[in-house]
Structures are given as C-alpha cells and as structure tokens.
VEXDOMI-914600 format. One record per residue (C-alpha): residue number from 0; chain; x, y, z. Coordinates in steps of 0.2 Angstrom, whole numbers. Layout:
// VEXDOMI-914600
+-----+-------+-------+-------+-------+
:  nr : kette :    c1 :    c2 :    c3 :
+-----+-------+-------+-------+-------+
: NUM :     A :     X :     Y :     Z :
...
+-----+-------+-------+-------+-------+
END
This chain:
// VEXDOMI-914600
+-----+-------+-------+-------+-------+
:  nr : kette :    c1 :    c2 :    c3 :
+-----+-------+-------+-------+-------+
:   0 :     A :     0 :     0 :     0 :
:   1 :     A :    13 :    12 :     4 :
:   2 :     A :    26 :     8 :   -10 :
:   3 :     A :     8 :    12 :   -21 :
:   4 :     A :     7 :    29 :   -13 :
:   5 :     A :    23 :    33 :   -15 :
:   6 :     A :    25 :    27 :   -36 :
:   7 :     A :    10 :    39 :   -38 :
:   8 :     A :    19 :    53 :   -28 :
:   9 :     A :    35 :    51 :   -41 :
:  10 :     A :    23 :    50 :   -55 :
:  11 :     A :    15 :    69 :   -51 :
:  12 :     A :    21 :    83 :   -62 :
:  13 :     A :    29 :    97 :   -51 :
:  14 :     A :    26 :   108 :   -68 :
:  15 :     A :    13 :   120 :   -69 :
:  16 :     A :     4 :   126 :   -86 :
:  17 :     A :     7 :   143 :   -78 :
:  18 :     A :    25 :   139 :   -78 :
:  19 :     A :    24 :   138 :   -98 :
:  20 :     A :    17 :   156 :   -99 :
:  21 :     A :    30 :   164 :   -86 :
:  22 :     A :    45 :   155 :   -98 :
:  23 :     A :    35 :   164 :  -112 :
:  24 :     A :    32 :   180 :  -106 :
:  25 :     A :    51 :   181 :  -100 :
:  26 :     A :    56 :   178 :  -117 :
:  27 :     A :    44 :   191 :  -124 :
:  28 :     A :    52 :   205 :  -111 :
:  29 :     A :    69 :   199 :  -117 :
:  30 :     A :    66 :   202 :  -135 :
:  31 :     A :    56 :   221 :  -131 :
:  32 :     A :    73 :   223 :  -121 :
:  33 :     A :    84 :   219 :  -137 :
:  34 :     A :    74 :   231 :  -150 :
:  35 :     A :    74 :   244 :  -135 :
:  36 :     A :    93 :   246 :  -137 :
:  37 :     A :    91 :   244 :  -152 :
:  38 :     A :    84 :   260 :  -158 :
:  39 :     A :    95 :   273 :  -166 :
:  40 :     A :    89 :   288 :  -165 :
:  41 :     A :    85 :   292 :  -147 :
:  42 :     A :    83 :   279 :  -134 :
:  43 :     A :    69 :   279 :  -120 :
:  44 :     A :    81 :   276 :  -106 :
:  45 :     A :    63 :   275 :   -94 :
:  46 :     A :    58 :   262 :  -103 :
:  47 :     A :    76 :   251 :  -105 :
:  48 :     A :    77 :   254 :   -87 :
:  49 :     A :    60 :   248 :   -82 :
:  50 :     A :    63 :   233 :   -94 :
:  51 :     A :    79 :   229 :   -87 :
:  52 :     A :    70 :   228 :   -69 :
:  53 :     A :    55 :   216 :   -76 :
:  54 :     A :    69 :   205 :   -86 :
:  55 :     A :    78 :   202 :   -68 :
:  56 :     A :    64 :   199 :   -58 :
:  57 :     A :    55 :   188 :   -72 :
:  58 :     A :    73 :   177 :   -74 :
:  59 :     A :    75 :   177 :   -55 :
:  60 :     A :    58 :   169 :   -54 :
:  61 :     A :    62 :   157 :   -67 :
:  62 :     A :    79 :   154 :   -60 :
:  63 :     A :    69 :   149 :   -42 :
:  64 :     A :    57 :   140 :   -52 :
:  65 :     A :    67 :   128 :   -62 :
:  66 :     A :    81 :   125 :   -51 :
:  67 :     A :    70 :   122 :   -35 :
:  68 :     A :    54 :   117 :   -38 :
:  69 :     A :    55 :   106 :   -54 :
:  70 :     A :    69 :    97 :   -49 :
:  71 :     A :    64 :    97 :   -32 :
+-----+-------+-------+-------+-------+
END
C-alpha cells in the first residue's frame, strides 16, 4: 500500500501550465529589451530601465522555479 502511494507521488508533475506562460512572457520582455537598445535615434532610457528591472525579476523567478521546484 505504501510503495503504491509513493510510485503515484513520483509520478506527479511538479510543472505547472502557468510555468509555460512565465517561460514565455520572460522571453517576450527579453526580445522588447533587445529592440529597446536597439533604436537609433534616441533611446527611451525610462523604458530600457523599467525593462531591465521586469527582465531580472522575471529570470529570478524562473531561476527559483526551475532549479528548486521542478527538480525538487
């Protein structure tokens, strides 16, 4: 009974579908931060800095998510 329990506790998925849209929206920042410095004529230095913050944060989250709860 309790080798049952603990095969259906190794089968669970520790990944969430909301997992895939964090991944996705991180990748969606980091190209928005790419065409930011890429402009020629005059940058928006509010918007590459606010950009910059949301990139950390958003691959600090997914640092802590892949690293400590997926492989967990």
């Amino acid at each position: 009974m309790f080798l049952a329990e603990e095969a259906a506790k190794a089968s669970t998925s520790t990944i969430d579908p909301f997992d895939w849209f964090m991944l996705a929206f991180t990748v969606i920042i980091a190209i928005g931060f790419v065409r930011l410095l890429m402009v020629r004529p005059k940058k928006n230095v509010f918007a590459i800095g606010f950009t910059t913050v949301a990139l950390a944060m958003f691959l600090f989250i997914d640092y802590v998510m892949i690293f400590k709860i997926w492989t967990a």
